[in-house]
Residue frames as qw, qx, qy, qz and C-alpha x, y, z in Angstrom:
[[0.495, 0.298, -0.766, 0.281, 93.09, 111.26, 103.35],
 [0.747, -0.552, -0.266, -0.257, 91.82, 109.42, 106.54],
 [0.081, -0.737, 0.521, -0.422, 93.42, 110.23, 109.72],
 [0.481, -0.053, -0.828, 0.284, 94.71, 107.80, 112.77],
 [0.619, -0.711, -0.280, -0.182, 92.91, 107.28, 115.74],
 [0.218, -0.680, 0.674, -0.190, 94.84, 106.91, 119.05],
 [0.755, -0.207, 0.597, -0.176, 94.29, 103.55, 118.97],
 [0.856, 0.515, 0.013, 0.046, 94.90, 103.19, 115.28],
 [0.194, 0.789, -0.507, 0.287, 98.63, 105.42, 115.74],
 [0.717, -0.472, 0.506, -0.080, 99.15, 102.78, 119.17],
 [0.870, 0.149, 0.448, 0.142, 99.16, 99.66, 116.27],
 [0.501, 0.841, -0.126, 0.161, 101.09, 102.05, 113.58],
 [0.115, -0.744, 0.612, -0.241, 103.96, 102.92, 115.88],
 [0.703, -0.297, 0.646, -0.016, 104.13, 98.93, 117.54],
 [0.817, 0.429, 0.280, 0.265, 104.28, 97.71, 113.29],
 [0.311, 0.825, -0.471, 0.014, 107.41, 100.03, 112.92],
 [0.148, -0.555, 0.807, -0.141, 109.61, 97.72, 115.05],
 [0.804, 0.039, 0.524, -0.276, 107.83, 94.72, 113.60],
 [0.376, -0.316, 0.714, 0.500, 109.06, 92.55, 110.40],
 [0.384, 0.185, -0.421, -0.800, 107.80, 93.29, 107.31],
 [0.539, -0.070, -0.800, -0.255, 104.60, 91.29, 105.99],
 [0.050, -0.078, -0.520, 0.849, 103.29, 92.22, 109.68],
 [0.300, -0.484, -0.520, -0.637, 99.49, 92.21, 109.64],
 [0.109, 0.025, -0.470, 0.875, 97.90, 94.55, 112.92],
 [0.240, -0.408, -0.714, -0.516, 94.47, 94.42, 113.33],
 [0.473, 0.032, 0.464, -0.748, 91.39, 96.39, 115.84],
 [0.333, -0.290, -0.793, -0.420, 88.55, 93.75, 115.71],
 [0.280, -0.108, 0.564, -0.770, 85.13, 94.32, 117.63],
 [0.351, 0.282, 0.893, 0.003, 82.24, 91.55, 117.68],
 [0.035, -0.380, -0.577, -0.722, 79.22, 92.53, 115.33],
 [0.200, 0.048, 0.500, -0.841, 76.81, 94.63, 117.19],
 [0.629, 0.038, -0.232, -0.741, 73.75, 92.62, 114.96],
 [0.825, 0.194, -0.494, -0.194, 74.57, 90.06, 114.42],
 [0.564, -0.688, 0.395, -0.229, 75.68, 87.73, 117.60],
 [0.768, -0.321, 0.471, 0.290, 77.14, 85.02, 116.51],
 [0.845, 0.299, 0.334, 0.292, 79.53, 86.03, 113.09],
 [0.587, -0.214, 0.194, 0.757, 83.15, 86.47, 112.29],
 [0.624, -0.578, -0.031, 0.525, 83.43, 90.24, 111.53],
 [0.610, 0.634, -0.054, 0.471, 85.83, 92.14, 109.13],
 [0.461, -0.528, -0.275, 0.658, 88.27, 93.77, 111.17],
 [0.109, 0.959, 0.240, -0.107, 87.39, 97.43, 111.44],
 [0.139, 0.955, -0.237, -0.111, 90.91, 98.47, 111.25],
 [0.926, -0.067, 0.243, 0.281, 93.93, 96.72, 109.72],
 [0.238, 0.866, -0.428, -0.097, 97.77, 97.02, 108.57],
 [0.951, 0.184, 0.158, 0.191, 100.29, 95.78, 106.57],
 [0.331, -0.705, 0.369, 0.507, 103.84, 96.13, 106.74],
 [0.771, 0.627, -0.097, 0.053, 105.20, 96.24, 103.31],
 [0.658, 0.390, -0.330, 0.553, 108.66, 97.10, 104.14],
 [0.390, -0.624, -0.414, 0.535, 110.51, 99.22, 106.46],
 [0.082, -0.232, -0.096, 0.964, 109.62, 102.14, 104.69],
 [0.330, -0.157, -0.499, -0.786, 105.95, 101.57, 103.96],
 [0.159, 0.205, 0.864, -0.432, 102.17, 100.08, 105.25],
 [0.151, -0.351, -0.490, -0.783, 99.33, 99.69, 104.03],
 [0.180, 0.136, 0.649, -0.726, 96.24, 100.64, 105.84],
 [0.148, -0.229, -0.669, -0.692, 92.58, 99.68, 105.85],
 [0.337, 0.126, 0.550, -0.754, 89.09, 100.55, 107.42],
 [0.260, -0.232, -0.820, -0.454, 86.42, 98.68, 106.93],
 [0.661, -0.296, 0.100, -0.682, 82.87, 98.53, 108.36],
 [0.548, -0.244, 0.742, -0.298, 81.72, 95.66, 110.25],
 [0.799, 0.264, 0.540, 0.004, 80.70, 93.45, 106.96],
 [0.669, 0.701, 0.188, 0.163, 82.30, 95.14, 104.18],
 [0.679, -0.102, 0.073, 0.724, 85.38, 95.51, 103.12],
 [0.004, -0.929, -0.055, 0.365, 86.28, 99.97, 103.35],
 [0.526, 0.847, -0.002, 0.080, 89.04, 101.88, 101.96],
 [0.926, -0.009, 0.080, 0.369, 92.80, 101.32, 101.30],
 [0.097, 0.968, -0.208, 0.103, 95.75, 103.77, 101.56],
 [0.626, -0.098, -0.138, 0.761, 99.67, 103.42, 101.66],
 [0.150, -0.989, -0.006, 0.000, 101.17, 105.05, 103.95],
 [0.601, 0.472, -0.542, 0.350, 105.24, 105.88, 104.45],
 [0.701, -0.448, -0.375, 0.409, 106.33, 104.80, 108.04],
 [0.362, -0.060, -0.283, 0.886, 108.10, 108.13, 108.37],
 [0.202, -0.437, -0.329, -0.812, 104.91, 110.17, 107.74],
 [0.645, -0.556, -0.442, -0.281, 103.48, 108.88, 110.67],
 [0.573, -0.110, -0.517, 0.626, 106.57, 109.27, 113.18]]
């Protein structure tokens, strides 16, 4: 199971008090490529208020997917 940064837990904790359907995202430019759009490296989705999904991706491809519960993370 893949842990939180601090900066991933910052965007976990600010999507509890957000409304479901809530997409959070870390994006950083492409370090090859200079001029193109990305994948964000780290993203979430409220489902409800007692779920999220989470995903990590690399900078062109699309990583791995995990629900989490919102209380697991308090």
């Amino acid at each position: 199971m893949t842990t939180f940064t601090d900066a991933e837990l910052k965007l976990v904790r600010k999507l509890a008090t957000a409304p479901p359907f809530t997409v959070l995202q870390i994006k950083q430019t492409c370090p090859t490529h200079s001029v193109c759009n990305p994948l964000p490296l780290f993203r979430i989705y409220k489902i409800d208020d007692e779920s999220f999904e989470a995903q990590w991706n690399g900078y062109h491809e699309a990583g791995p997917k995990q629900v989490f519960r919102c209380e697991d993370t308090a």
